[in-house]
C-alpha positions in Angstrom: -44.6 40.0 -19.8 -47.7 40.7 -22.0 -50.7 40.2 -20.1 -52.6 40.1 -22.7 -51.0 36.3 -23.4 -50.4 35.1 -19.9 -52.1 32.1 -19.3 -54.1 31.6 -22.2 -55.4 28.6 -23.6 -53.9 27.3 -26.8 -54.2 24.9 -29.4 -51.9 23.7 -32.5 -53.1 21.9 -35.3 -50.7 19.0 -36.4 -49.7 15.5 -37.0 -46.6 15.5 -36.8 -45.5 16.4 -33.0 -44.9 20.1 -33.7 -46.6 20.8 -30.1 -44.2 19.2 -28.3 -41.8 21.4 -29.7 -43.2 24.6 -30.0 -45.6 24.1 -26.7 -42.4 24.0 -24.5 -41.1 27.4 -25.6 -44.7 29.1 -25.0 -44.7 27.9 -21.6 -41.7 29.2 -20.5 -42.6 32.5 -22.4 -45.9 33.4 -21.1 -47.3 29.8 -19.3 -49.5 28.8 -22.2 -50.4 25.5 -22.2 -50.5 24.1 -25.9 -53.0 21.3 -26.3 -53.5 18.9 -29.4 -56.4 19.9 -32.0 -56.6 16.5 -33.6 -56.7 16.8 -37.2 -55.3 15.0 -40.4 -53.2 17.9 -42.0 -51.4 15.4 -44.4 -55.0 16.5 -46.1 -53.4 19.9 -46.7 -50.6 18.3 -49.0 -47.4 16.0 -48.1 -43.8 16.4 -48.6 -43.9 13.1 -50.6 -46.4 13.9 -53.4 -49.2 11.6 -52.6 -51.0 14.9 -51.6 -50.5 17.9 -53.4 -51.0 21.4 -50.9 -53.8 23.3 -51.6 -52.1 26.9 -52.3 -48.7 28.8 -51.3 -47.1 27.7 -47.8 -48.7 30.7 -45.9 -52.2 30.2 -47.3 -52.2 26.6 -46.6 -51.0 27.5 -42.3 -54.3 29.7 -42.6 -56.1 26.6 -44.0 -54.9 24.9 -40.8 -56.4 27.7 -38.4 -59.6 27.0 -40.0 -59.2 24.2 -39.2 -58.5 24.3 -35.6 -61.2 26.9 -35.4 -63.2 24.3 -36.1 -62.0 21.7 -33.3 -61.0 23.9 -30.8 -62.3 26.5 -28.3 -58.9 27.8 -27.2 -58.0 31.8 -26.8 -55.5 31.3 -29.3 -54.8 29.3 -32.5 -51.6 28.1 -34.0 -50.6 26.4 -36.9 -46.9 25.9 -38.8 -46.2 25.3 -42.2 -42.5 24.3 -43.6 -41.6 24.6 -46.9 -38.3 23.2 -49.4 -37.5 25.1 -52.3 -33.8 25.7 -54.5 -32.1 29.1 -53.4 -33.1 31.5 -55.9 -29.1 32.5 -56.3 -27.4 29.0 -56.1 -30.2 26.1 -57.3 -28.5 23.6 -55.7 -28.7 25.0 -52.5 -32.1 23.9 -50.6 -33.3 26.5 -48.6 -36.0 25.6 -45.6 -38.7 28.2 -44.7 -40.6 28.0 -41.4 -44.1 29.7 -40.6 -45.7 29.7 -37.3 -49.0 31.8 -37.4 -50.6 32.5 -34.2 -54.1 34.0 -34.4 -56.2 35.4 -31.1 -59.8 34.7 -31.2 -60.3 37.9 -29.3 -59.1 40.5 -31.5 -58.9 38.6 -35.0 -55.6 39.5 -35.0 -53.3 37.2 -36.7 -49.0 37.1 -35.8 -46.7 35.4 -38.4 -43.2 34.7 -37.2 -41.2 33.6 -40.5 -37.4 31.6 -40.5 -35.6 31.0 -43.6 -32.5 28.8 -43.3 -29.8 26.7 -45.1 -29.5 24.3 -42.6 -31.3 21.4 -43.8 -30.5 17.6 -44.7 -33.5 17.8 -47.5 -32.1 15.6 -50.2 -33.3 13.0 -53.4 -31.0 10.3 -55.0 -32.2 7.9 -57.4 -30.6 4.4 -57.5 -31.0 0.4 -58.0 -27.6 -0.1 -55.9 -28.0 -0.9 -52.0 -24.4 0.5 -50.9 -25.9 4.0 -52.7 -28.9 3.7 -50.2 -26.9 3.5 -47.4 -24.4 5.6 -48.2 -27.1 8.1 -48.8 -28.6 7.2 -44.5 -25.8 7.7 -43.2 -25.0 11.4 -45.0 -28.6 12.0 -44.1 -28.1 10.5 -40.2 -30.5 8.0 -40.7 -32.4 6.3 -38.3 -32.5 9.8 -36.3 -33.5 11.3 -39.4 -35.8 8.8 -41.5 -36.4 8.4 -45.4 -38.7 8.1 -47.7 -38.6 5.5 -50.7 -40.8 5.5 -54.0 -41.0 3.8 -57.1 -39.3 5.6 -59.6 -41.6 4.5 -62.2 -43.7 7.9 -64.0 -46.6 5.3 -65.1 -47.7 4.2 -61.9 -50.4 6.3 -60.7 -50.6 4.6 -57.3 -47.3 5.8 -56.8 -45.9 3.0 -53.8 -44.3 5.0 -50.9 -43.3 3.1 -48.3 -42.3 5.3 -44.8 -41.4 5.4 -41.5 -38.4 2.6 -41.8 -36.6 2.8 -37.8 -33.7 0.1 -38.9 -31.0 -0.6 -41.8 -33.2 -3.9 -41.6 -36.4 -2.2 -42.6 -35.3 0.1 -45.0 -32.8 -2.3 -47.1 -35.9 -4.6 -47.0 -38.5 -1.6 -48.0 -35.7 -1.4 -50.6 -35.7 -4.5 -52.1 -39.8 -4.8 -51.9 -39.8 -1.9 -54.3 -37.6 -3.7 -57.2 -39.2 -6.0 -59.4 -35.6 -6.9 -60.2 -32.1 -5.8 -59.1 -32.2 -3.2 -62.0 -35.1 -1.0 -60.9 -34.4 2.5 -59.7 -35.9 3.9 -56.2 -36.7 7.4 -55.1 -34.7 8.7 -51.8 -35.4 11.0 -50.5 -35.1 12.7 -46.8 -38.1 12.6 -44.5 -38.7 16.2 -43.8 -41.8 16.0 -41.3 -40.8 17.1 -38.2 -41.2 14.6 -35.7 -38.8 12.1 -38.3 -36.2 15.1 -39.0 -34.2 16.8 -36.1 -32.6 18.8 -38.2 -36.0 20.6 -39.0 -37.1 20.5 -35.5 -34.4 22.8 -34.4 -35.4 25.3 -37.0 -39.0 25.3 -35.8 -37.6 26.2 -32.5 -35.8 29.2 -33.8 -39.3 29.7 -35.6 -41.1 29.4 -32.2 -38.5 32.2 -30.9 -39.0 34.2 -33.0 -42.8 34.2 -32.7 -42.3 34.4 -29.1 -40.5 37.9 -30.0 -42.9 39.1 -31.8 -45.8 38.6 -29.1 -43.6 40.8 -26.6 -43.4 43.0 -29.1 -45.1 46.5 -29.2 -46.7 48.9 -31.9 -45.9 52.6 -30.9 -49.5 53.8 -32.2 -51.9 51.0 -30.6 -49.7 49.1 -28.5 -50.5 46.1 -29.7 -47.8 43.2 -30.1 -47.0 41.8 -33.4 -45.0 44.9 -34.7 -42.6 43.5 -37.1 -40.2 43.9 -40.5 -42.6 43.2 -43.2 -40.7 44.1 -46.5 -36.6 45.2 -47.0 -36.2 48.9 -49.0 -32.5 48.1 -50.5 -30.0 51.1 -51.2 -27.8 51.1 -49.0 -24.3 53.1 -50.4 -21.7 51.2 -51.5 -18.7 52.2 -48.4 -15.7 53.0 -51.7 -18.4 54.5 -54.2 -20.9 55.7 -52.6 -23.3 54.0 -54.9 -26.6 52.6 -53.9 -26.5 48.5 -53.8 -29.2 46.2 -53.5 -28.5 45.7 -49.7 -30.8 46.8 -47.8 -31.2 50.6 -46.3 -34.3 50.5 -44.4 -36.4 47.7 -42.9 -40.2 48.6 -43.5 -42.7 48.0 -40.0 -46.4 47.2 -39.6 -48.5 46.7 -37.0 -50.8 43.7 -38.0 -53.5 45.0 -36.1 -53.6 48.5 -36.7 -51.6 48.8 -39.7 -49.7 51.4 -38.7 -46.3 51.4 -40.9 -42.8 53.2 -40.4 -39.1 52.8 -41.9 -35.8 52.4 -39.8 -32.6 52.5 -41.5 -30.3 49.7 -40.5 -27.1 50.0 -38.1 -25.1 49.1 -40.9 -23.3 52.6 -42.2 -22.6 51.3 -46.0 -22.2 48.0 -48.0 -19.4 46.0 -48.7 -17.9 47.0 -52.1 -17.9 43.4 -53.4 -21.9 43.7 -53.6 -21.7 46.9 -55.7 -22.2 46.8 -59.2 -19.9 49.4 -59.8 -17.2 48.3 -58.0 -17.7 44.6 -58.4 -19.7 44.3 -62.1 
């Protein structure tokens, strides 16, 4: 075990319960206690729109160590991020992207574990129709999972959002209060903050894992942990042809505190013809 964690005092900024699910994992890793830096990070941009986030996902998680800079005096500083975007291959896909940066006041150096995933219930309908709202909770597994409604109306610029519905009750009636009449449309949409989506929670786990991997990891110059894949070199030969595909050959390392930097080629001896492009054009 990493002496250099052991014990330490640590904070996450959030308000959304993240520490209750990352904190558990850090304690059984290395006994860090995780406390609480109180902070309003809805201020950093919300998954609804009301807010929009400052800059890209990873500069926004350094935002939030700023922040907790700023509240806390703990050894070490965490923040996560998640982001929703369409698969650049298959749009309709929606593909979920965890950060969990963990930075250590005493040598400025700063660990990012990274999980990118399919598994998410992020959805949007739009619809006047009740039996089309409900329909849409229980695909979503709503109440465990909660929703979001909106006006669907571009020319109001208060936007109405109404969140945090726990019943069929509540939401059918947060529904209804949104219609001026039967015919007006509403916004669905899936409630992707953590504490209101289980589905996410379990990938910020796998997040926290991973982070936890990274902290027993070791650089072979310095020592230091936080050696990890930083970039993909693709090439590796088709196994018919012998071609180079776009699947990758060697995974590029780098220490993030000395920056020291090597290749390994994967385990994998050759690629699967059907990814070829001159087997498969």
């Amino acid at each position: 075990m990493p002496i250099r964690f052991y014990n330490k005092s640590a904070a996450i900024i959030t308000k959304h319960g993240k520490e209750k699910i990352i904190g558990p994992i850090l304690w059984d890793a290395f006994q860090i206690h995780l406390d609480l830096a109180r902070y309003d990070t809805d201020l950093l941009g919300t998954f609804s729109g009301e807010i929009a986030r400052p800059t890209d996902q990873l500069g926004t998680a350094r935002l939030k160590i700023q922040q907790a800079a700023a509240i806390s005096n703990a050894n070490l500083l965490l923040a996560s991020e998640g982001a929703f975007h369409p698969h650049p291959d298959t749009p309709f896909l929606t593909v979920n992207t965890e950060l969990i940066i963990l930075f250590d006041r005493a040598t400025e150096q700063e660990i990012i574990a990274k999980h990118t995933t399919l598994e998410t219930n992020a959805a949007t309908i739009s619809t006047n129709d009740e039996a089309t709202l409900l329909d849409f909770a229980k695909r979503i597994k709503f109440p465990t999972h909660r929703i979001i409604l909106m006006r669907d109306d571009k020319n109001d610029s208060a936007k109405q959002i109404l969140k945090d519905m726990a019943t069929e009750a509540e939401l059918i009636n947060a529904f209804r209060s949104l219609q001026k009449d039967s015919k007006d449309v509403v916004v669905i949409e899936t409630d992707l903050r953590a504490m209101h989506n289980p589905t996410r929670q379990d990938q910020i786990k796998l997040t926290a894992n991973k982070l936890v991997q990274l902290m027993r990891s070791h650089c072979p110059s310095c020592d230091s942990p936080g050696y990890q894949i930083q970039n993909w070199l693709p090439g590796l030969p088709c196994c018919w042809c012998n071609t180079p595909t776009k699947n990758t050959l060697y995974e590029q390392y780098r220490c993030t505190y000395c920056g020291f930097e090597e290749q390994k080629r994967v385990s994998k001896p050759c690629a699967d013809p059907g990814t070829c492009d001159q087997c498969n054009p």
